[in-house]
Each structure stands twice: as C-alpha cells, then as structure tokens.
C-alpha positions as CSV (number, residue, x, y, z in Angstrom):
1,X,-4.7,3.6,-22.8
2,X,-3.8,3.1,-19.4
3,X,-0.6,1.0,-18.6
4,X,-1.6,-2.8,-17.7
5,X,-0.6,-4.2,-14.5
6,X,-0.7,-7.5,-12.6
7,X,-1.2,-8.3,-8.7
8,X,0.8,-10.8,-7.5
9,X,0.3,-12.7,-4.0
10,X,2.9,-12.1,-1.6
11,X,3.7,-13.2,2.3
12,X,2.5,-9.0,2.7
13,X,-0.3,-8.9,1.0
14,X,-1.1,-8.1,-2.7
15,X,2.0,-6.7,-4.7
16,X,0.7,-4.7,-7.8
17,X,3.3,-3.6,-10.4
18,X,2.9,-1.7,-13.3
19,X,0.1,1.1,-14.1
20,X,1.3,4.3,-12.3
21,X,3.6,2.8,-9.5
22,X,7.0,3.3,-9.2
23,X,9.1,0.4,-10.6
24,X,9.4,-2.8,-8.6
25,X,13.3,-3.3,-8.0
26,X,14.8,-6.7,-8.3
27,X,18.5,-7.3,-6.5
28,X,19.5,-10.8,-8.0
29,X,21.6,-12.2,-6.1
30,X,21.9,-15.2,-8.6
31,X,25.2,-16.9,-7.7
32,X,26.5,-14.6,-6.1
33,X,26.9,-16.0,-3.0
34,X,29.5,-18.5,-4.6
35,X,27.6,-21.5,-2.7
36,X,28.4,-20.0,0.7
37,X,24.8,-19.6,2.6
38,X,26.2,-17.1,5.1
39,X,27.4,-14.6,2.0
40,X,23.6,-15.0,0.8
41,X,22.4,-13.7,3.7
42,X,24.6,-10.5,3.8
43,X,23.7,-10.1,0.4
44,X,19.8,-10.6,1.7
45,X,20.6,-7.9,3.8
46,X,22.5,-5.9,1.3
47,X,19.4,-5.7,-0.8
48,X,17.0,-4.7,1.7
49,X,19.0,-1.6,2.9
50,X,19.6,-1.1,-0.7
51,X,15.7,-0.5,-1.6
52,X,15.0,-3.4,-3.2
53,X,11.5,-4.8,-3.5
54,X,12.5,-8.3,-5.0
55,X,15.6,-10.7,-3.8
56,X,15.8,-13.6,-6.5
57,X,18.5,-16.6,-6.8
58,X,19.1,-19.1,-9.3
59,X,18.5,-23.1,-8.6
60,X,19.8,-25.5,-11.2
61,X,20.3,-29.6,-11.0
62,X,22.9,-29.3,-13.3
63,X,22.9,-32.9,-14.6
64,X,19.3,-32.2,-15.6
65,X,20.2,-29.0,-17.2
66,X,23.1,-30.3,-19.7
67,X,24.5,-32.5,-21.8
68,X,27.4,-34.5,-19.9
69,X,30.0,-33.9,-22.5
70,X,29.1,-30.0,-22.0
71,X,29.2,-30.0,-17.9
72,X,32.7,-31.7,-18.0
73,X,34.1,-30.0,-21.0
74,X,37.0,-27.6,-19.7
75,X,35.4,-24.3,-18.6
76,X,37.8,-21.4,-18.4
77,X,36.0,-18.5,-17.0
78,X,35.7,-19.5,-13.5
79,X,39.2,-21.4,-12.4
80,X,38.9,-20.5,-8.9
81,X,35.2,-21.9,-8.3
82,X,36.4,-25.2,-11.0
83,X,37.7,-26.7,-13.6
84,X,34.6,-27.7,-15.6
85,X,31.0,-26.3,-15.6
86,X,30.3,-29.4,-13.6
87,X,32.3,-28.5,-11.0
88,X,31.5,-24.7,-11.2
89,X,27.7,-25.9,-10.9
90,X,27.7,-27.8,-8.3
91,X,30.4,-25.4,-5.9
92,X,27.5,-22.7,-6.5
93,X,24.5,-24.7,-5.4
94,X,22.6,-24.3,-2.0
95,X,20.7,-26.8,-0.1
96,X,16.8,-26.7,0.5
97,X,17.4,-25.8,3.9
98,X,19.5,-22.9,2.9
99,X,16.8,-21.6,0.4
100,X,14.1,-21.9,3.5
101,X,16.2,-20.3,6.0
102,X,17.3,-17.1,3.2
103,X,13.1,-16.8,1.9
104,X,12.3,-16.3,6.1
105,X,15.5,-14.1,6.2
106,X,14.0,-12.2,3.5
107,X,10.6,-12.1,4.2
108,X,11.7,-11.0,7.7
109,X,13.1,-8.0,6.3
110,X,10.0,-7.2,4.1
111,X,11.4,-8.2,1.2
112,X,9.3,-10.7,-2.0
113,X,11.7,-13.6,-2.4
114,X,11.8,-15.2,-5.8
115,X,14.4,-17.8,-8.0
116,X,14.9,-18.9,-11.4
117,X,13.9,-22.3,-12.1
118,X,16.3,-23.8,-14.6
119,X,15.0,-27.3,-15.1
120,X,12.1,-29.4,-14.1
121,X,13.5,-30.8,-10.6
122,X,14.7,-27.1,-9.6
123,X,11.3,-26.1,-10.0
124,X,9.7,-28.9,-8.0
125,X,13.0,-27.8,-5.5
126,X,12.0,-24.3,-5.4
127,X,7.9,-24.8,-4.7
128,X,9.3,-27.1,-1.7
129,X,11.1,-24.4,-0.7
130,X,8.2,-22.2,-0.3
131,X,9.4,-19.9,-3.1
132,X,6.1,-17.5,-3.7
133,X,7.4,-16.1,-7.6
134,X,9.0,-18.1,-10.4
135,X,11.5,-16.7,-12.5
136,X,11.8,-17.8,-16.0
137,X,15.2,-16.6,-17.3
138,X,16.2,-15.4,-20.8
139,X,18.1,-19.0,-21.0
140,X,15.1,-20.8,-20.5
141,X,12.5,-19.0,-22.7
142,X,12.4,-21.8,-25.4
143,X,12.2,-24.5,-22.7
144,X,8.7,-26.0,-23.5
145,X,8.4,-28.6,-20.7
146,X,9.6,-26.2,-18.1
147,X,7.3,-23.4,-19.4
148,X,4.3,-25.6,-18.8
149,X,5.5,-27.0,-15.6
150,X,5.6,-23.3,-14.0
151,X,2.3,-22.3,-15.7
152,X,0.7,-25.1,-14.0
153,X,2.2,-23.7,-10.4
154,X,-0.3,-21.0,-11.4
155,X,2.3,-18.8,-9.1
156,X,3.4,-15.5,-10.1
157,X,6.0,-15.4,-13.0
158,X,8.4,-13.0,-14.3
159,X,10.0,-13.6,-17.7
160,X,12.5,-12.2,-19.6
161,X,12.6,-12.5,-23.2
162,X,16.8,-11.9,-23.7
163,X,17.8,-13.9,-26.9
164,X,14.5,-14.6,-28.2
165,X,12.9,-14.3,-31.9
166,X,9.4,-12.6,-31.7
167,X,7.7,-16.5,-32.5
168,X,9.4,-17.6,-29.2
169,X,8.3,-14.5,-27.2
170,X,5.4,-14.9,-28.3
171,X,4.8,-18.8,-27.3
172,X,6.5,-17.9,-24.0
173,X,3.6,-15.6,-23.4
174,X,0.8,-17.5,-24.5
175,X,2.4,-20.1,-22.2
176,X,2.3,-18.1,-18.8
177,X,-0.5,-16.0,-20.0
178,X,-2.4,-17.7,-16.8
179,X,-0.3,-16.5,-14.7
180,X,0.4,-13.4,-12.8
181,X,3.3,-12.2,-15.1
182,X,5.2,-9.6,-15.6
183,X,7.9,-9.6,-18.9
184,X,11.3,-8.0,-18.8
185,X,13.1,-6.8,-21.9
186,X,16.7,-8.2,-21.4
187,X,19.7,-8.0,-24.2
188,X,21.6,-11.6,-23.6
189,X,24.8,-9.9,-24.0
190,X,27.4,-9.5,-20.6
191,X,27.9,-6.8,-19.9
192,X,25.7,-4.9,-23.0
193,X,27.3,-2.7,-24.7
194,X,24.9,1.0,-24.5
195,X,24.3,0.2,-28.7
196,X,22.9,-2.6,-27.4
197,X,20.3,-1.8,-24.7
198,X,17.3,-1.1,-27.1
199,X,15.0,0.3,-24.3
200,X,12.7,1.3,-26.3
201,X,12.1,-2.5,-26.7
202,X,9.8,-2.0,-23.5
203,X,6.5,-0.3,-24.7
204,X,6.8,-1.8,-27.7
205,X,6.4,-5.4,-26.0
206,X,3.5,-3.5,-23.6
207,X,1.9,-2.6,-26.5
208,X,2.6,-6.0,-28.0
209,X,1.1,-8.0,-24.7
210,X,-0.9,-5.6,-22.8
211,X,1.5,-6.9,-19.9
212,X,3.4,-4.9,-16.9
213,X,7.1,-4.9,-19.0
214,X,10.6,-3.8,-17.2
215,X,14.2,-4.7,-18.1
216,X,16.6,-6.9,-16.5
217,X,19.7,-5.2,-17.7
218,X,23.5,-6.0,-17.7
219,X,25.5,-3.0,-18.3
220,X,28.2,-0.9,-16.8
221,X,26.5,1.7,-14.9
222,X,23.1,2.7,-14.0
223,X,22.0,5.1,-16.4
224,X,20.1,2.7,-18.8
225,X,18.2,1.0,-15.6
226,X,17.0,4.5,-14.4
227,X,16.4,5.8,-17.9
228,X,13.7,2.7,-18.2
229,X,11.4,4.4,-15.6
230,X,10.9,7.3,-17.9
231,X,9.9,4.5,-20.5
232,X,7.3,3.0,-18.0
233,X,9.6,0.4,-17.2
234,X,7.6,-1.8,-14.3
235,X,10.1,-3.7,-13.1
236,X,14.1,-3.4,-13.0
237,X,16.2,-6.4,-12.4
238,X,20.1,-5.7,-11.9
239,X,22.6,-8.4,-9.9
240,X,24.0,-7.2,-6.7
241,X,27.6,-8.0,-5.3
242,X,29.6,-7.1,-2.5
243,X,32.5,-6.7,-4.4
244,X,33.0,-6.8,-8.4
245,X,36.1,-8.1,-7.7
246,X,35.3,-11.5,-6.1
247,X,35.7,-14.7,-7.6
248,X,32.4,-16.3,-9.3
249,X,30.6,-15.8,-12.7
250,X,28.4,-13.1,-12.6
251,X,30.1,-10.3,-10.3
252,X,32.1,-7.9,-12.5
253,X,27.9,-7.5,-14.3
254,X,26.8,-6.3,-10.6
255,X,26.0,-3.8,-9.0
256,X,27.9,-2.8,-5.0
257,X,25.2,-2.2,-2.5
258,X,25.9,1.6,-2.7
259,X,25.3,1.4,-6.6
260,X,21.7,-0.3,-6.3
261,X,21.0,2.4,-3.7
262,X,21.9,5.1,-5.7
263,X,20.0,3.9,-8.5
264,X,16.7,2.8,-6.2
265,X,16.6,6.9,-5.4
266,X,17.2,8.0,-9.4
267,X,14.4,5.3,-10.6
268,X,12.2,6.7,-7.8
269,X,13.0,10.4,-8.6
270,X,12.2,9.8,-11.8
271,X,9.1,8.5,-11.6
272,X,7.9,11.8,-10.0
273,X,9.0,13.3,-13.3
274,X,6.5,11.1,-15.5
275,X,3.2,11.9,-16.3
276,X,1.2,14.2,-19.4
277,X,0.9,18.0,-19.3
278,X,-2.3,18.5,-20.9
279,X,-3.9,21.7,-19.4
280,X,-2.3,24.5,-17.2
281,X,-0.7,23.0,-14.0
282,X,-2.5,25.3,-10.5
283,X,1.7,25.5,-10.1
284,X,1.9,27.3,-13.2
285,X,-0.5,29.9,-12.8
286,X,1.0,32.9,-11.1
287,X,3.9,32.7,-13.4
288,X,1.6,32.4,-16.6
289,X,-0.6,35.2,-15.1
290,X,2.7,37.5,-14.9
291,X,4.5,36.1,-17.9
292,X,2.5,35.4,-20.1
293,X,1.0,38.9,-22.7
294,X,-2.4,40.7,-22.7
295,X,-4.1,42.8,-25.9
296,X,-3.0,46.0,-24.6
297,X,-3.5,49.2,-25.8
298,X,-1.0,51.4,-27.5
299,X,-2.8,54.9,-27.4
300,X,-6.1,56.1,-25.7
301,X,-9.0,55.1,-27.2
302,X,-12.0,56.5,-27.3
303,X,-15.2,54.5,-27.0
304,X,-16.8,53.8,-30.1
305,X,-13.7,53.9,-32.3
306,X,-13.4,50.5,-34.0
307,X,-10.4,48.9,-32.8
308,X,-6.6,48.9,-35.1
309,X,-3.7,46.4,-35.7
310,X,-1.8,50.0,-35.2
311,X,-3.8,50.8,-31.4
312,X,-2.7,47.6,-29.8
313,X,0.3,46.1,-28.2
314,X,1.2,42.8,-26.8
315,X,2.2,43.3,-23.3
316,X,2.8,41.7,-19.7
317,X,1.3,40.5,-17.5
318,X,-2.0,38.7,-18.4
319,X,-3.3,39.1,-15.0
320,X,-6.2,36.7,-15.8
321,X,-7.2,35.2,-19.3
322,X,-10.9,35.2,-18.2
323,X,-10.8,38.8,-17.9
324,X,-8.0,39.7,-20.7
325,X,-7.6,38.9,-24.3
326,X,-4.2,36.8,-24.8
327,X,-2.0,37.4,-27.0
328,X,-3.3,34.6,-29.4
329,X,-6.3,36.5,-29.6
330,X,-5.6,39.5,-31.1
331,X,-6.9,38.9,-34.4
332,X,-10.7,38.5,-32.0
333,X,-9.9,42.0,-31.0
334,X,-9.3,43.5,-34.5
335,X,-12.3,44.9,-36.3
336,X,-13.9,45.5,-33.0
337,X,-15.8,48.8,-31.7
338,X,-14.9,50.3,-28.2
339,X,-17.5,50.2,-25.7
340,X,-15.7,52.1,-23.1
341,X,-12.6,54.8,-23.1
342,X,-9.7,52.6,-22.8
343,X,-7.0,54.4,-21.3
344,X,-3.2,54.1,-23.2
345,X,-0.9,51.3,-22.5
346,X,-3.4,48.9,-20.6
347,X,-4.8,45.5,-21.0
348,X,-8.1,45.3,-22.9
349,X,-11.0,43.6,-20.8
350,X,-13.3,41.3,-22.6
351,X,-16.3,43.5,-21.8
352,X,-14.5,46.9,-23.1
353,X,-15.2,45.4,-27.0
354,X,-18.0,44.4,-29.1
C-alpha cells in the first residue's frame, strides 16, 4: 500500500509531504526567543541555514489559556523570565507586528512559517497574522472548541497526538480530518528518556489513519529523529536554540544550529537508504554474474551419458543465469542426458542437457 500524503498550500506553491519524499523538517522555535523579536529573527535565520523546511512559534493569551489561581501560583522553573506562569507568559509573548514582520522574514528566506494556536483568540491572532499552517500541540489535543475553531480555517494542520488515549486521538482526527493534516507521534515527556520514544508508534498511527505521520521528539540527541526516516517518518519536529544554556523554558530540549544541521543531512541520507529489494538491482549484476555458482562439471562427459550428483560441481562465476544453470538448480540438471561433450570443470549450458 503506498504511503498517504497530503498537499498543503504554501506562499511557494504546493508543499507535499509524505509518500516517498524525504521528511519535511520542522525547527520550532517556540519560545525560544524569550519575547525578544530580534532573537526570533536570528533564530529565523538559524533554521534556514540549518535545512529546515518549517519555522513554527507558539502564541498563547494566557488569561484565556488558564485558570487564574494556576497563572499566579509560584512557578519555579523559570526565575529569570518570572515569578509566576503569569509573568513567565506574558515576558514570552510577541506582538502581531512581530509575528508579520518574522512570517515575511521567513518566507523571504524560503522557508513555510507555521505556530501553535493555544486558545481561541491566539488562533483568530495567528490567521491575522497571515500564518498559512496551524499547529495543534500535544497540550491542546483534547481542546474541543479550539479543535473545531481550526478545522473551520480549513488551513493546513499539523497535530501531535503526545499524552493522548487512542479515543482522544481518534476524535482529534475525525476533527481535522477536513483538513490538510499531517499527525506527529510525540512522547509528552521533557526530555524523553530513549525507553520512552516508541517510534514504532508511527506506522502504526499511518496504518491507523491513512495520514502522512512524523514525530515531534524531545530527546537528548539526534539519533531517534533520524532513525524515524527509516520508519517513514513524514515530518520531524525538534526545537532549535542558540544556546542550551540560555535562560527560558524550553532550551536545554533544543537543538544548537549545528545539531539540526547535522541531523537535516542524517535524515536526508537516510532516506536514500529506504526502499524494497525485490528483484536483482542492474548495480548488482556484475558481482552476482562473478560471485554467484554455476552447475559445473567435475569430469568430462561424454554426450549421451545421463548426467550424476557425482559429475557436477558448484563453481564460480555464473557468467549469465540465462545461459547457465545456478546453483539452486542442480537437482533440474540431475537425471539429465548429455547432448553435447562437456569438457571437465566447466559451466553447463542450458542447451548442453535434455
């Protein structure tokens, strides 16, 4: 069954991912500009040079995302960017401006700009922003109303399916099943541990959907993310830094710029190396010719003699299994009269028996 894939509209022209093609590459920049614009647009730039196909940031409205009493409940993780996830929030939030001025940036350098939409009014924020491919992250999976809301954008829509049961993947998918959509297999878990990766979670939910499926992956490393292309892995999402060290939620999970490069080449290596052997390659034919054993025989034989396990050897090369007898098929040549004088120690040609 050939792999499913889905087209989505783009400022270039038709995008198709999954079937054959390489994987698309995500950089997710998320939050890791730490609310500063001109960070954003290094790490814009970052991801171009890097090889990546997608950029995607995160828009939230915070007070439309949360309870109050969790915003302003004391948030430890981040002191340098807040005290509370209220503060934390709202530090880490761009303007519309901003999000025009980084999708032209982006498109600019030939690259498919696309956010998560958190909540309602960061979606409505994001289609005024001219953003071209919805998001819907792992976190937001079970959010109904939002769900709708982007199915009705009828835009493009990647989905991960991190921390869901196999009910809510499913209503998820029959959701944004109007959609362009491509699903990502994603382990809600930062970073995963390599017990935890399950990869082979991706052709199973293929299968399962008859969709394009990649990962959006969190671990330490690259190796998981490039072993998904050999899995058919049609998209692969990892966040990008400029430093692991900075200050900000989701950096020590990233990737430098030199680390998405290097795994942008492994992925696309890799994907050279997929495919079915399922007849003899024209690559693999002088070897097999030379390599490969003939019927030969082991003493002269005269013509008319009927042919004996004890006359015959298995010998290189095989010169040509149109002409020769393989060595598979000696039991064909068994039992056999000569119909020529075969000279000792030679391959048997097809028309020497009968």
């Amino acid at each position: 069954m050939p792999a499913p894939t889905t087209v989505f509209p783009t400022p270039f022209g038709s995008l198709e991912i999954g079937g054959d093609l390489p994987p698309a590459l995500t950089a997710e920049i998320g939050l890791n500009h730490n609310g500063s614009p001109e960070l954003a647009k290094e790490l814009v730039h970052a991801a171009a040079v890097s090889g990546a196909t997608f950029v995607k940031f995160q828009k939230r409205s915070p007070a439309d995302l949360a309870v109050a009493a969790f915003l302003d409940a004391p948030f430890a993780k981040c002191p340098a960017l807040g005290r509370t996830q209220r503060e934390v929030r709202q530090r880490l939030e761009l303007s519309l401006a901003d999000y025009v001025s980084l999708r032209r940036y982006a498109e600019s350098l030939g690259l498919v700009f696309c956010a998560s939409a958190f909540d309602l009014p960061s979606l409505r924020f994001l289609l005024e922003a001219g953003v071209g491919v919805v998001k819907v992250a792992s976190h937001s999976v079970t959010n109904g109303p939002l769900l709708r809301a982007v199915a009705a954008t009828s835009l493009p829509v990647v989905c991960s399916l991190g921390g869901a049961t196999e009910t809510e993947r499913d209503a998820a998918v029959a959701s944004l099943r109007g959609n362009p959509l491509v699903l990502l297999h994603c382990v809600s878990s930062y970073p995963t541990p390599d017990g935890l990766m399950r990869l082979d979670t991706i052709p199973y939910l293929r299968e399962r959907y008859g969709l394009p499926v990649g990962l959006s992956s969190h671990e330490d490393g690259i190796e998981f993310s490039v072993a998904a292309t050999v899995l058919g892995a049609a998209v692969i999402e990892r966040h990008l830094t400029l430093d692991r060290a900075m200050a900000g939620l989701d950096h020590g999970i990233s990737l430098t710029p030199p680390e998405f490069a290097a795994m942008a080449r492994s992925v696309r290596r890799l994907h050279k190396g997929r495919g079915l052997a399922t007849g003899v390659l024209p690559e693999e034919r002088a070897a097999k010719d030379a390599y490969h054993v003939a019927v030969c025989s082991r003493q002269a034989i005269a013509k008319g003699a009927v042919l004996t396990a004890d006359m015959l050897a298995c010998k290189q090369p095989l010169t040509d299994p149109a002409r020769f007898f393989t060595g598979l098929e000696e039991g064909l040549v068994v039992g056999r009269r000569a119909l020529a004088d075969i000279p000792a120690d030679t391959p048997i040609r097809r028309e020497e028996v009968g």
